[in-house]
Structure formats: structure tokens, C-alpha cells
MIZA-869908 format. One record per residue: residue number from 1; residue in one letter; x, y, z of N, C-alpha, C, O in turn. Coordinates in Angstrom, 2 decimals. Layout:
   num   residuo      n_xx      n_yy      n_zz     ca_xx     ca_yy     ca_zz      c_xx      c_yy      c_zz      o_xx      o_yy      o_zz
   NUM         A         X         Y         Z         X         Y         Z         X         Y         Z         X         Y         Z
...
end
This chain:
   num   residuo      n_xx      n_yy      n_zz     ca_xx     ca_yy     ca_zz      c_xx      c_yy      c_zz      o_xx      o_yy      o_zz
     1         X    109.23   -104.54      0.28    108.03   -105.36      0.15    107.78   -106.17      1.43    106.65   -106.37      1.87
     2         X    108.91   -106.61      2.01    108.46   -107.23      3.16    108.04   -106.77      4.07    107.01   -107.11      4.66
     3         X    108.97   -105.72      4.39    108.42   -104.60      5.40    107.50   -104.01      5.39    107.26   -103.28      6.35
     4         X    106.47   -104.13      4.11    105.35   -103.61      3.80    103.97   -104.65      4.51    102.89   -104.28      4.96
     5         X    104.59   -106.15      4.36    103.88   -106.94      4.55    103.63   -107.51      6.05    102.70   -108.11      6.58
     6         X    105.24   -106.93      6.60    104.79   -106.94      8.53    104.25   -105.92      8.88    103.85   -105.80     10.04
     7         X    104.12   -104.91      7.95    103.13   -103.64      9.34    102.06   -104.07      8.85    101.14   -103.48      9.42
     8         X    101.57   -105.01      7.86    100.09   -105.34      8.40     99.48   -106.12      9.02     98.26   -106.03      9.11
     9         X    100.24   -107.18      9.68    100.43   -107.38     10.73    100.72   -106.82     12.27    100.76   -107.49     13.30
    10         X    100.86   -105.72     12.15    101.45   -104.46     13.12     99.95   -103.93     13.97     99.13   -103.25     13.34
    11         X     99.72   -104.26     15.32     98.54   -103.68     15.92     98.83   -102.22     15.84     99.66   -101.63     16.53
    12         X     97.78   -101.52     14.57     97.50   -100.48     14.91     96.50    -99.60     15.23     96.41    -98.41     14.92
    13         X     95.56   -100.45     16.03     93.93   -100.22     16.90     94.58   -100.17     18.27     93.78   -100.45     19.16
    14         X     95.81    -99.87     18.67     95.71    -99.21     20.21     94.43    -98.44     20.75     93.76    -97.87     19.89
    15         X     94.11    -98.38     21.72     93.47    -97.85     22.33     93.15    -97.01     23.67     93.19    -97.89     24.54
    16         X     92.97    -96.24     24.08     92.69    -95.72     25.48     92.04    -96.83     26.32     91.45    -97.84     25.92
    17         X     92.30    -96.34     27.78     91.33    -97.35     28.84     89.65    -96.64     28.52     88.53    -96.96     28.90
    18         X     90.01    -95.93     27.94     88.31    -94.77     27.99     87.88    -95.19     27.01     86.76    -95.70     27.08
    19         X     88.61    -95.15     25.62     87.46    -96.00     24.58     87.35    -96.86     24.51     86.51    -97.35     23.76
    20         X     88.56    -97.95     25.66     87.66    -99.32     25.44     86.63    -99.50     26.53     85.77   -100.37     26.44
    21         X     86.74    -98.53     27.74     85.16    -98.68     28.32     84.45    -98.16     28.19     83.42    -98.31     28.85
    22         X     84.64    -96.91     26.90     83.22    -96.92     25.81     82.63    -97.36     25.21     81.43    -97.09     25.15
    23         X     83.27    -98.37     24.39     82.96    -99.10     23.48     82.24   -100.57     24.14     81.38   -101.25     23.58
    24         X     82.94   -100.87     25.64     81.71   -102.34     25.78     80.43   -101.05     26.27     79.39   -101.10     25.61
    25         X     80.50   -100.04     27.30     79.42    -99.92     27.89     78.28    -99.63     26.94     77.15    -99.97     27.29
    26         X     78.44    -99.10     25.88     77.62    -98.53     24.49     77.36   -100.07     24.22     76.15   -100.31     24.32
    27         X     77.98   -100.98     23.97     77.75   -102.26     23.32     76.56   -103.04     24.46     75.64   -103.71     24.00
    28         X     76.75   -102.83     26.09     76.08   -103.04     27.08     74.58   -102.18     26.86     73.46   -102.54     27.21
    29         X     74.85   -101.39     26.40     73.39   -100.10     26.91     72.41   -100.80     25.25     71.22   -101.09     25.14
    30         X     73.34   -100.86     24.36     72.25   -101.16     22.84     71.74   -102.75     23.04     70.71   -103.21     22.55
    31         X     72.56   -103.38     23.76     72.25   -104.88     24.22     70.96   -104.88     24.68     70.10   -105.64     24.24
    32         X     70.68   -103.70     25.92     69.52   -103.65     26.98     68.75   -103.32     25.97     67.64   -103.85     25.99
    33         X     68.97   -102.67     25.14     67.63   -102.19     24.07     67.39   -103.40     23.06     66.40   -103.40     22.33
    34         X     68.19   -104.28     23.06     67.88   -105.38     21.84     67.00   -106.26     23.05     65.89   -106.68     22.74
    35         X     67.48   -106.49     24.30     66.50   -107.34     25.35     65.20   -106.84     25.68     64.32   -107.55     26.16
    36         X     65.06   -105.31     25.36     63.51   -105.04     25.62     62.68   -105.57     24.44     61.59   -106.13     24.50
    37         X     63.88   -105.10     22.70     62.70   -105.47     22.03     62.73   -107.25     21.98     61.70   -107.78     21.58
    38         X     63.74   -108.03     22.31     63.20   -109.39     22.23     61.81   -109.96     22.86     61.03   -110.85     22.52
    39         X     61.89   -108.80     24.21     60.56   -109.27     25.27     59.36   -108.61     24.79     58.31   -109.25     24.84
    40         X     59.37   -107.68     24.43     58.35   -107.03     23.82     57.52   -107.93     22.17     56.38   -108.18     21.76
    41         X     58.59   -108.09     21.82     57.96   -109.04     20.32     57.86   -110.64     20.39     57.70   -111.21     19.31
    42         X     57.93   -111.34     21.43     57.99   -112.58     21.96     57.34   -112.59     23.32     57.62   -112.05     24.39
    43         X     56.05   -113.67     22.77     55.36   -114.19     24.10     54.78   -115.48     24.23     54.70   -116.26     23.29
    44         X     54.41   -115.70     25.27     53.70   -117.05     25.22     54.98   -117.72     25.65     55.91   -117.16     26.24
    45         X     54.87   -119.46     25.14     55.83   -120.15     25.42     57.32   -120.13     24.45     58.30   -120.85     24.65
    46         X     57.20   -119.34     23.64     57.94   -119.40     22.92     59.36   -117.95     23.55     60.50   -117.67     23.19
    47         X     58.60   -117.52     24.38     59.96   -116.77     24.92     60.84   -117.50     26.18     60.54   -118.38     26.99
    48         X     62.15   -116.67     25.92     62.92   -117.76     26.94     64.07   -116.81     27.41     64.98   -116.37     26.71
    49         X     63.86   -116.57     28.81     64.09   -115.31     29.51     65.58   -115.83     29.37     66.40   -115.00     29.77
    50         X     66.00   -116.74     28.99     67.84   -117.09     29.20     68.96   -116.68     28.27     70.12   -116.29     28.41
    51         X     67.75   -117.06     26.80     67.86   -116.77     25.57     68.25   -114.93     25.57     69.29   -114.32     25.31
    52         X     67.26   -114.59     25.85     67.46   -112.87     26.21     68.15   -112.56     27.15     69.05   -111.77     26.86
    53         X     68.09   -112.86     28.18     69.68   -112.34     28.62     71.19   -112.85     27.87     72.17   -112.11     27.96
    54         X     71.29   -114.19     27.11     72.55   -114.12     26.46     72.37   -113.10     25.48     73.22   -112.25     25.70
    55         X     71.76   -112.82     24.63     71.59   -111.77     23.44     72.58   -110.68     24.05     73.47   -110.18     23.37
    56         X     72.28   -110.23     25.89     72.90   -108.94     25.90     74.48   -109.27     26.19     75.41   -108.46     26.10
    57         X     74.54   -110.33     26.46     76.23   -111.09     27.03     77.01   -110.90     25.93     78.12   -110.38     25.82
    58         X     75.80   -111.72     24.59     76.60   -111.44     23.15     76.72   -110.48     22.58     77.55   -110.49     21.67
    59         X     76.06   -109.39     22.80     76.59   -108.41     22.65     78.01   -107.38     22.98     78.81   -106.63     22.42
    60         X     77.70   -107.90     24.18     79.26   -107.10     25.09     80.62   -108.25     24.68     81.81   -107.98     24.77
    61         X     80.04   -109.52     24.23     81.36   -110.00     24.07     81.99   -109.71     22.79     83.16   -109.35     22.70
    62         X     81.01   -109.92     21.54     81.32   -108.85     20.33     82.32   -108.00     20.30     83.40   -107.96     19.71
    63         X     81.65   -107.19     21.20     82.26   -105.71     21.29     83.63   -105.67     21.92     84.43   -104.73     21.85
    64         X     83.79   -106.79     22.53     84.72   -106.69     23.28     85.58   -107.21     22.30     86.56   -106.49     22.14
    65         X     85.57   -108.28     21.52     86.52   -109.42     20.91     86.94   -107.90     19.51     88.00   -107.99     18.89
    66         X     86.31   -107.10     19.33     86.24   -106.44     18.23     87.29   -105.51     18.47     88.20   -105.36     17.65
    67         X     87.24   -104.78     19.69     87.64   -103.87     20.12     89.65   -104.39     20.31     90.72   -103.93     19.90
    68         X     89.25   -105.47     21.09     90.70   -106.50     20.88     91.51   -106.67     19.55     92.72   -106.56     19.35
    69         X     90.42   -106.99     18.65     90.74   -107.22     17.05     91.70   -106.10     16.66     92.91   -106.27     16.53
    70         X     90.87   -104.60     16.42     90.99   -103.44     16.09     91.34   -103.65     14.77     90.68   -104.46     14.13
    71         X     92.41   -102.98     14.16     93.31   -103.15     13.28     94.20   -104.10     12.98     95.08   -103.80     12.18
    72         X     94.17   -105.29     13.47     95.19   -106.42     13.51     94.96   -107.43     12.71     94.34   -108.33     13.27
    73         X     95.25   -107.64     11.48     94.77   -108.96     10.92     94.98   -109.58     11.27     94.09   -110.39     11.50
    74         X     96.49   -109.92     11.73     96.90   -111.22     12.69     96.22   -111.94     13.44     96.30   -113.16     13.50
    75         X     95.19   -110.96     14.33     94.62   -111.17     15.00     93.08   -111.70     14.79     92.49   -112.53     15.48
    76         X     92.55   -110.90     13.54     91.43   -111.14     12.73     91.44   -112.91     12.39     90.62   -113.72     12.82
    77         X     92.48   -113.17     11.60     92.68   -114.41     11.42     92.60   -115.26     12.00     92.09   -116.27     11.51
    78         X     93.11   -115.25     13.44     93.25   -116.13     14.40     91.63   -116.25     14.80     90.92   -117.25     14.69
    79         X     91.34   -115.18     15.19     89.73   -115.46     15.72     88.95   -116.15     14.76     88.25   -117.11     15.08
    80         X     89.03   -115.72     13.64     87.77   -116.65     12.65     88.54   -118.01     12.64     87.78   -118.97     12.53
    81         X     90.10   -118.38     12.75     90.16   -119.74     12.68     89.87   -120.57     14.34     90.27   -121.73     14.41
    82         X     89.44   -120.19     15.12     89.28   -120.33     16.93     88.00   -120.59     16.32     87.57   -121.72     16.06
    83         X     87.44   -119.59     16.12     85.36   -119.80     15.89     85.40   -120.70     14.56     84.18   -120.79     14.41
    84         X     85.82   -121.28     13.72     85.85   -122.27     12.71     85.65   -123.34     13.31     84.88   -124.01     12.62
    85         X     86.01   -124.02     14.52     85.79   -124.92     14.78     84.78   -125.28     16.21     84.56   -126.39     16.71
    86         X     84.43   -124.30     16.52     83.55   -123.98     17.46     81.84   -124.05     16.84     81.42   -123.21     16.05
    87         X     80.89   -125.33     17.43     80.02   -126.27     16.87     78.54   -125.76     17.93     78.34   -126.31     19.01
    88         X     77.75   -124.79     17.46     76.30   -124.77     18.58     75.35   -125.35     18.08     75.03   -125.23     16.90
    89         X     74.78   -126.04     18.90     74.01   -127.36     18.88     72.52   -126.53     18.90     71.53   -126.73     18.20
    90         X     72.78   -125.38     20.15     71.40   -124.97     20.39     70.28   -124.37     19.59     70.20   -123.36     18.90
    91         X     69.18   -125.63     20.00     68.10   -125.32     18.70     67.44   -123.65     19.09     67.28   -122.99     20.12
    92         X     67.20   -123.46     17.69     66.50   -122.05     17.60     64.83   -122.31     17.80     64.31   -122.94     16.88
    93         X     64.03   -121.93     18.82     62.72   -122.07     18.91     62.06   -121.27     17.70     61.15   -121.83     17.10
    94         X     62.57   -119.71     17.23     61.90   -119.18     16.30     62.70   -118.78     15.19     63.93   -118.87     15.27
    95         X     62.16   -118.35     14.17     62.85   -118.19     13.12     63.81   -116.63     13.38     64.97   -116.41     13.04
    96         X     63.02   -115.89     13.96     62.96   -114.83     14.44     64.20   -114.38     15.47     64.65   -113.24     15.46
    97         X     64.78   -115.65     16.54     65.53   -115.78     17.27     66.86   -115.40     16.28     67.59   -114.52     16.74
    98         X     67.18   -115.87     15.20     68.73   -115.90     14.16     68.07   -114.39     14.06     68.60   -113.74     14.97
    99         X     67.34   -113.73     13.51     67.71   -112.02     13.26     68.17   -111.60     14.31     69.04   -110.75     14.10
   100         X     67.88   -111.90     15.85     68.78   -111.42     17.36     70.15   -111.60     17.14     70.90   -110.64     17.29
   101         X     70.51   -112.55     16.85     71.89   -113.18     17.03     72.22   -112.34     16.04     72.62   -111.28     16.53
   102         X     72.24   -112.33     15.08     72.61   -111.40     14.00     72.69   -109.95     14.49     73.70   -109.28     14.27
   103         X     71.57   -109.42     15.20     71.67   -108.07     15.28     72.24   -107.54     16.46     72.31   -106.37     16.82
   104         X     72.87   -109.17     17.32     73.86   -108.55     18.19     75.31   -108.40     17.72     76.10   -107.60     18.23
   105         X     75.57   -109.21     16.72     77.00   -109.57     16.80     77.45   -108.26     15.47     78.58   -107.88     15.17
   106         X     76.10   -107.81     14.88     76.45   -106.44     14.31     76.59   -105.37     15.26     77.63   -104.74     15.11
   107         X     75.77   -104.95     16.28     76.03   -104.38     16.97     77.23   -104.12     17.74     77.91   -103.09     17.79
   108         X     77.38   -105.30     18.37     79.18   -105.45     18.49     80.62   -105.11     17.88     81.68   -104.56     18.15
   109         X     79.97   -105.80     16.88     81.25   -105.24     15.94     80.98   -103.77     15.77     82.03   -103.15     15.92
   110         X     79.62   -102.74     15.44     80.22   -101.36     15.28     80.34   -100.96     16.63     80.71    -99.82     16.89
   111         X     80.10   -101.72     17.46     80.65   -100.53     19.04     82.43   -101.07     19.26     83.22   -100.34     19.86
   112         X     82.75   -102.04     18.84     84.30   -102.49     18.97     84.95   -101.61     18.25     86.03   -101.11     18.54
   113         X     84.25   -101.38     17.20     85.70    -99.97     16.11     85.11    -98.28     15.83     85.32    -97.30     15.11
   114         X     84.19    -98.78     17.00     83.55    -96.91     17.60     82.81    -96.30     16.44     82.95    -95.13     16.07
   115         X     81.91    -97.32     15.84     81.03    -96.80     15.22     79.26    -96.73     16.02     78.16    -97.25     15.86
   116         X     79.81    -95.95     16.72     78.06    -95.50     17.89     77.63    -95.11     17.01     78.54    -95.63     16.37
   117         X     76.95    -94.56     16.12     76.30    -93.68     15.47     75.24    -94.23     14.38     74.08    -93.89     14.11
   118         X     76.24    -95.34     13.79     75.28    -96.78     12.54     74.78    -97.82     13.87     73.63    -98.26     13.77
   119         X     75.55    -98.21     15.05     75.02    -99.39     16.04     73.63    -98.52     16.33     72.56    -99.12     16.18
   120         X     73.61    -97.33     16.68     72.23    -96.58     17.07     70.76    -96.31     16.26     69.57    -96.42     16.56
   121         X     71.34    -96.01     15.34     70.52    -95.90     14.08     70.01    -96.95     13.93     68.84    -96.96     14.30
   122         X     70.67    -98.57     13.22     70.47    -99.26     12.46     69.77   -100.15     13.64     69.20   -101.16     13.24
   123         X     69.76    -99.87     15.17     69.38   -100.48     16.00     68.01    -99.83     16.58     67.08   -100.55     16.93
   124         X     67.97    -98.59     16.64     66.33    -98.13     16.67     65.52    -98.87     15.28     64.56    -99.58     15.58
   125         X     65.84    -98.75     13.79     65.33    -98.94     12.88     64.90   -100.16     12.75     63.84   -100.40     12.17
   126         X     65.79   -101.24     13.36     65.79   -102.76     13.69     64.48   -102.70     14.62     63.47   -103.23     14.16
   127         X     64.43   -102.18     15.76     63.70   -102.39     17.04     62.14   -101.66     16.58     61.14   -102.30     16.87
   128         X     62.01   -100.63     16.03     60.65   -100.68     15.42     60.43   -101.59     14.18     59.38   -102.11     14.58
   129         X     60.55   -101.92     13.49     60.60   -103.07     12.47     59.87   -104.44     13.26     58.78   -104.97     13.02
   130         X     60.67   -104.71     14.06     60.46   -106.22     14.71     59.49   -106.03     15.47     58.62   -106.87     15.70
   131         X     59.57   -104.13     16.26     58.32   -104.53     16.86     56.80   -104.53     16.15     55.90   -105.23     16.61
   132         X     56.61   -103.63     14.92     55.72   -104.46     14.11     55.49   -105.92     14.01     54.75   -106.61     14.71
   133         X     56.25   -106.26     13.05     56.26   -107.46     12.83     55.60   -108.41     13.58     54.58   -109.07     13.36
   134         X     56.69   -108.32     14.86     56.69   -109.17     16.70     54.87   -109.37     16.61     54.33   -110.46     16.76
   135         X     54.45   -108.63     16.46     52.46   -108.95     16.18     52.18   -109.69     15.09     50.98   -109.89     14.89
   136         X     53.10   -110.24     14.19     52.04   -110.90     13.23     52.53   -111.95     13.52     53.73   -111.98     13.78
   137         X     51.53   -113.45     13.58     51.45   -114.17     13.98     51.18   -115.40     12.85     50.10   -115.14     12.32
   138         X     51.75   -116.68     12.25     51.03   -117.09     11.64     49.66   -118.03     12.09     49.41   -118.09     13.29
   139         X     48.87   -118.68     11.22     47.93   -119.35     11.29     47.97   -120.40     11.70     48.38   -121.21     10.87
   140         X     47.51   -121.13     13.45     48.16   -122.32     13.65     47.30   -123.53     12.92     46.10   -123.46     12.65
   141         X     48.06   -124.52     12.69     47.30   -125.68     12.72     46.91   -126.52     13.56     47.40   -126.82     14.65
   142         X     45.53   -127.09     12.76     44.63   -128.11     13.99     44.90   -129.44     13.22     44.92   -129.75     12.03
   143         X     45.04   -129.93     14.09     44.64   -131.91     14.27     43.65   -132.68     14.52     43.58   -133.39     15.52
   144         X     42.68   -132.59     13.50     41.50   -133.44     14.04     41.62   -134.72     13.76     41.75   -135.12     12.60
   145         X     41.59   -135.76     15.15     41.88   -136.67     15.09     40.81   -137.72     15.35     40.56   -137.80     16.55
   146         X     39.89   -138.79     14.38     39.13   -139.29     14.40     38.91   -140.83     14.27     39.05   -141.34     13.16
   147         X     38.76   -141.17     14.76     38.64   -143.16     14.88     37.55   -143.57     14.66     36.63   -142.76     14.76
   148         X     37.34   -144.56     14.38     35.41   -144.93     13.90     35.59   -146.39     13.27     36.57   -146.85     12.68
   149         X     34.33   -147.01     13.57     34.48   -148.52     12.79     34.66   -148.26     11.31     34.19   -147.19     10.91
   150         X     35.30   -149.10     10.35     36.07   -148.83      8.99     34.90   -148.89      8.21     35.15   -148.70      7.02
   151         X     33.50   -149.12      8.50     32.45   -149.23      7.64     31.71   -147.92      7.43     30.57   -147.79      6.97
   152         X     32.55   -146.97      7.84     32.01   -145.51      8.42     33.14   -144.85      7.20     32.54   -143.92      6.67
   153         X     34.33   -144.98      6.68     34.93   -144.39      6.56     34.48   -143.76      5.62     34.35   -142.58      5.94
   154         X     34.02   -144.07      4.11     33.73   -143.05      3.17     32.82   -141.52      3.81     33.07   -140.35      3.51
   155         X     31.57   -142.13      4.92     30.89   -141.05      5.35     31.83   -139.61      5.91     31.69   -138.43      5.61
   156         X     32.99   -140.39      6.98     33.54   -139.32      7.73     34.37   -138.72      6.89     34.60   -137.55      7.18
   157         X     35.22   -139.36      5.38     35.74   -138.52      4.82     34.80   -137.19      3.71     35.09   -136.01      3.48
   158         X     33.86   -137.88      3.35     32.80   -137.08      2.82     32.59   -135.58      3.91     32.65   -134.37      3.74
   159         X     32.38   -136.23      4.71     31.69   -135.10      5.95     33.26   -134.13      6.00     33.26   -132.96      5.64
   160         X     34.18   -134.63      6.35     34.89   -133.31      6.23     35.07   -132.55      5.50     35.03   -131.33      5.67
   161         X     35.40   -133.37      4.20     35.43   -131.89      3.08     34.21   -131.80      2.53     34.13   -131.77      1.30
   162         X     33.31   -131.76      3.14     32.43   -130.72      2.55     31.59   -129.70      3.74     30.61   -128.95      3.70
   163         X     32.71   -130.20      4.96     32.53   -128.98      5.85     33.52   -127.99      5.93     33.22   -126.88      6.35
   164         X     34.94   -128.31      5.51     35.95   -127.35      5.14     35.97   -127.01      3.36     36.93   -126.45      2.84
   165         X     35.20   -127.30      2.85     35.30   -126.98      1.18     36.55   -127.92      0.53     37.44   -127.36     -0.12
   166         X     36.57   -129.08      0.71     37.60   -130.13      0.55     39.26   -128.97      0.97     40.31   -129.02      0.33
   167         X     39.07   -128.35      1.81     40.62   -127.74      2.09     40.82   -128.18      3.26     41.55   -127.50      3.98
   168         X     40.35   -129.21      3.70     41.26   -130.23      4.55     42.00   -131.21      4.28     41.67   -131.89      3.30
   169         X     42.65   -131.41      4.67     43.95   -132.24      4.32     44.46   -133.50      5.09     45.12   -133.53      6.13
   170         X     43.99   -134.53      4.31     44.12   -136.03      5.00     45.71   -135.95      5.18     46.28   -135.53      4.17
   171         X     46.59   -136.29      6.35     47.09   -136.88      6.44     47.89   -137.89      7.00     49.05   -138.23      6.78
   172         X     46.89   -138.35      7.89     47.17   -140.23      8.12     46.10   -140.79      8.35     45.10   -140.19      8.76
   173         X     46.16   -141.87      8.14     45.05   -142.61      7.94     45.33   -144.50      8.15     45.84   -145.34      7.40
   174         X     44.77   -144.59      9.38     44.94   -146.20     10.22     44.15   -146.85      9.85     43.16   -146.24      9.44
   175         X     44.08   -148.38      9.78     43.33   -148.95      9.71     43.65   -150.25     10.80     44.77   -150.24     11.30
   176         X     42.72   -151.37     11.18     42.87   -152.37     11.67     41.67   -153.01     10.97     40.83   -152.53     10.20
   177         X     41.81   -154.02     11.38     40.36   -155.38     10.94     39.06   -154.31     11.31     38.18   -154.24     10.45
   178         X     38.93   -153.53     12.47     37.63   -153.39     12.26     37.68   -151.64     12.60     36.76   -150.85     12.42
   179         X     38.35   -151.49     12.86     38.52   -149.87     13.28     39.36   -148.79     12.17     40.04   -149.45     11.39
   180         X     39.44   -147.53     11.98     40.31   -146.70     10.97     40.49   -145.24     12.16     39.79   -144.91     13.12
   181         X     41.25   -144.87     11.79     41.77   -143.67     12.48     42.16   -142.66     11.14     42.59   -143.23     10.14
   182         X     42.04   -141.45     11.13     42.23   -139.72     10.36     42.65   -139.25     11.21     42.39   -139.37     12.41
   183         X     43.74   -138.34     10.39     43.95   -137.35     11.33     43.72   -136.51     10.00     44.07   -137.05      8.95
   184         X     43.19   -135.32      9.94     42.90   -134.30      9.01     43.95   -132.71      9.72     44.10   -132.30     10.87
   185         X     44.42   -132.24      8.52     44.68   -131.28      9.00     44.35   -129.96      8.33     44.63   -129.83      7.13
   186         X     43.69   -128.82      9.12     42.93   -127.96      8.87     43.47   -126.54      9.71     44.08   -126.67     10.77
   187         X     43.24   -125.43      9.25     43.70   -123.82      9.90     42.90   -123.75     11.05     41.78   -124.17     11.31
   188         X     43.61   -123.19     11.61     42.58   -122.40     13.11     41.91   -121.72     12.32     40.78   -121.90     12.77
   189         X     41.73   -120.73     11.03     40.56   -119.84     10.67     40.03   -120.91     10.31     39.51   -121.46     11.29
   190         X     39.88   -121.57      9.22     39.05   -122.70      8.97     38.08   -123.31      9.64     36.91   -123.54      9.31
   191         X     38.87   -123.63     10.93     37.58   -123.72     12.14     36.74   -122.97     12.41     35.54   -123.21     12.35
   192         X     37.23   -122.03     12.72     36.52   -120.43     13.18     35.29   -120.57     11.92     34.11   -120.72     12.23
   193         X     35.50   -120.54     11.20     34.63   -120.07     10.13     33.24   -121.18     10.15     32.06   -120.84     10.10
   194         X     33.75   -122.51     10.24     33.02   -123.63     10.44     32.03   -123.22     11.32     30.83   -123.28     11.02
   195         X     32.59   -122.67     12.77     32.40   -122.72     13.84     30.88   -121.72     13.88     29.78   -122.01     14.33
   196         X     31.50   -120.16     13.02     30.66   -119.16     12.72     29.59   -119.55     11.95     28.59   -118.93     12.32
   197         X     29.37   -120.26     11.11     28.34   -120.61     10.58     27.77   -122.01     11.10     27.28   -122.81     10.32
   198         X     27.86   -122.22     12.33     26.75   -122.70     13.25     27.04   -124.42     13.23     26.34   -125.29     13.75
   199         X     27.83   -124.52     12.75     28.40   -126.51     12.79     29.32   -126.39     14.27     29.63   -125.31     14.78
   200         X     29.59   -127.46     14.71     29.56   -128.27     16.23     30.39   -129.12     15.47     29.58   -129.85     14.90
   201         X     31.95   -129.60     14.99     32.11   -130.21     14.12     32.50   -131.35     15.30     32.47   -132.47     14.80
   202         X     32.85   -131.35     16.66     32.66   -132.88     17.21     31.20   -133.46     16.89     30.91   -134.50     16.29
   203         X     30.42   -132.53     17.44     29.25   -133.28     17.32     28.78   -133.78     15.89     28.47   -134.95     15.69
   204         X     28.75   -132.94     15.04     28.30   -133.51     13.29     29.30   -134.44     13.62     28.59   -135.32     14.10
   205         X     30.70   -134.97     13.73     31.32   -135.89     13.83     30.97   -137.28     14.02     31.14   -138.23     13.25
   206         X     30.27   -137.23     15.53     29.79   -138.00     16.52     28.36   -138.38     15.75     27.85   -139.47     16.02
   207         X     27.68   -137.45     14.75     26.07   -137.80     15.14     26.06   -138.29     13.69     25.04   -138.12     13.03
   208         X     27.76   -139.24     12.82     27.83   -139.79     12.11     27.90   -141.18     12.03     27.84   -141.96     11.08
   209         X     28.09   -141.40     13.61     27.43   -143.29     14.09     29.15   -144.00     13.82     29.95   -143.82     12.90
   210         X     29.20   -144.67     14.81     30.37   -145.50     15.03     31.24   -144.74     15.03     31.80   -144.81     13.93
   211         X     31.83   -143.79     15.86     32.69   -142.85     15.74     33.18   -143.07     17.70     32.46   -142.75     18.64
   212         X     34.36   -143.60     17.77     34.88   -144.03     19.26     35.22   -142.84     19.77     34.69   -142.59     20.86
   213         X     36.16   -141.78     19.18     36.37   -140.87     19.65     37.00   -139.46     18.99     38.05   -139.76     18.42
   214         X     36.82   -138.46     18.91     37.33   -137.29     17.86     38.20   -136.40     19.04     37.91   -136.19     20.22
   215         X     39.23   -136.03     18.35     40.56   -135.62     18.99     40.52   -134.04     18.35     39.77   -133.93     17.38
   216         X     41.24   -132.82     18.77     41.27   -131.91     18.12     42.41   -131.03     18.83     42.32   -130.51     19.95
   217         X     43.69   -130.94     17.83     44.88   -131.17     18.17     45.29   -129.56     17.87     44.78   -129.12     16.84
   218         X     46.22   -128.50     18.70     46.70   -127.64     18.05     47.94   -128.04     17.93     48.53   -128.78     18.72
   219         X     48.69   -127.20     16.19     49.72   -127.34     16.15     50.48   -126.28     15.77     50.02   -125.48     14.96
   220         X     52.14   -126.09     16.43     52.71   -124.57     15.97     54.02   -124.98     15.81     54.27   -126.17     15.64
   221         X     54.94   -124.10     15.85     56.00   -124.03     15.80     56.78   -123.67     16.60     57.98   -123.49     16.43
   222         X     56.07   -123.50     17.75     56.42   -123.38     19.55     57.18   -124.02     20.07     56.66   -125.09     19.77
   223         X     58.39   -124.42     20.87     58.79   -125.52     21.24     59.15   -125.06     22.60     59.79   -124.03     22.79
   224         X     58.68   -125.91     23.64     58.78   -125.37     24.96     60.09   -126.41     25.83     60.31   -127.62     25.73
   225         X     60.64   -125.58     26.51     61.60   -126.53     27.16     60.99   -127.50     28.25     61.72   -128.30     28.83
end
């Protein structure tokens, strides 16, 4: 029984010098294909050329730590208790960014125990997927931000919802002794639509009297360094 219980402990994932520089360069080459589709499905400010090159680093290191692993629980163990206490701070700009990370450190792991064949597959199937997706975009929000003497206020709240069909959405609202501030928040289509049927909504704003100044804010989920 005991002796049963040290050979599993016993490295038996030896390896050649050839499959272990098969196994990162395959882990290197599916990396380059996870960095085209990151660039390809990410634009604007929300891509971050640093971000995509670690994706392919994490990949090869995967592969590498995997390939090390092999068959060794001993070794298995040790690594998840090393990464147990190991803490990343770094914020994720998209939601989208955690399926990368994910679909490197799978990748890795099947090129570390020489499974080319599911890393290839499950990584073309991944890379058209996202690149769909990578096009849909959600609906940003606007900030219309409006100030006006406080003797105005019922008018300007009237006037908005019944230029968005009350699907605007108060939410803040200032006051002082003689002034009030809104901020309403409303869809980029919402506007559009306003827009299409021939309203000027600074101006209807403005040509509601005592109105200091109207603000019109986009908002996303973008975060730029």
C-alpha cells in the first residue's frame, strides 16, 4: 500500500527535448491565433495592445508549467498551492477580456500534455464564435445634463418624457435656492429616434426659458488608460 502511494508521486511525464519544444512552440503558434482574434474583435479604446501581447506570453507559460507538471501530482499540488496565494489586481476593461484568459490557460494546458488536436479545434471554434460576436455591440448610454432656474422644473421634466415616451430615466436631481440641475438618462437609439423625427432636443430644451445650460454626456463601459 505504501509503495502504491509513492509511485504516485513518481514523475511519470518524462519527456523528450522534442516534445517539450513541441509542445511550447504549438502553445506559441495557437497564442498568435488567440492575438489576431483579440485584435480583430476589439476596437476603439477599449483595446490594449499589452493586454494582447500577454494573452500570447500566457499562453506559452501554461504550456510550459503543464508540460513541467506532466504526470506528477507532487508537483500538481505544489503549483495550485504557489498560485493560491498569488493576488491580480488588474482590472478587466471588458467582460470579454476573462473568456481570453480562460482560453489561454486552456490552451496551455492541452499543448503541455500534447493534446494538439482539442487546443486546435476548440481554438478555431472559439475564434469564429468571438469573431461574430466581437461585432455586437451594446447600446451606449447618454447623459443629458440640464440646469435651469427651479421655477422651470416641472416644464423640463414634462418635456422629457414626453419626448422619450417617459423611458427616460431621472437620475439626479440638484437643487439650490434658485437653480436645479437633471441629469436624465436615455439610449443612444432613443436619441436617434428623437433625432429622426425632427426634434433638436438642445434646442426644445433651451426654447423652454431659464435653462443655463444642457450637457449631453456619452456613457460605456470603456475604460481607457
Amino acid at each position: 500500500m505504501k509503495d502504491k502511494l509513492f509511485s504516485l508521486f513518481e514523475n511519470t511525464g518524462d519527456l523528450s527535448i522534442e516534445s517539450i519544444i513541441m509542445n511550447v512552440l504549438v502553445a506559441a503558434v495557437i497564442g498568435a491565433f488567440i492575438y489576431l482574434s483579440y485584435y480583430l474583435s476589439h476596437k476603439g479604446t477599449i483595446y490594449s495592445k499589452k493586454f494582447n501581447a500577454s494573452l500570447v506570453v500566457l499562453t506559452v507559460l501554461t504550456g510550459t508549467v503543464m508540460t513541467v507538471i506532466g504526470n506528477n501530482i507532487a508537483l500538481s499540488l505544489g503549483m495550485v498551492g504557489a498560485l493560491s496565494i498569488v493576488r491580480f489586481r488588474t482590472a478587466i476593461k471588458d467582460s470579454r477580456d476573462t473568456v481570453y484568459i480562460f482560453w489561454t490557460v486552456i490552451v496551455g494546458i492541452c499543448c503541455g500534455v500534447g493534446d494538439y488536436l482539442v487546443a486546435c479545434i476548440g481554438s478555431v471554434i472559439t475564434f469564429l464564435v468571438l469573431l461574430v460576436l466581437g461585432f455586437i455591440r451594446s447600446d451606449n448610454r447618454m447623459l443629458i445634463v440640464i440646469r435651469a432656474s427651479r421655477n422651470r422644473q416641472s416644464e423640463i421634466q414634462a418635456h422629457m418624457y414626453n419626448l422619450f415616451k417617459r423611458k427616460a430615466i431621472l437620475r439626479v436631481r440638484n437643487s439650490t435656492e434658485d437653480n436645479i440641475e437633471f441629469i436624465f438618462e436615455v439610449s443612444s437609439a432613443m436619441l436617434r429616434k428623437a433625432e429622426n423625427n425632427g426634434v433638436n432636443l438642445i434646442d426644445s430644451v433651451y426654447d423652454l426659458g431659464g435653462v443655463e445650460y444642457v450637457n449631453v454626456v456619452m456613457q460605456n463601459d470603456e475604460v481607457s488608460n
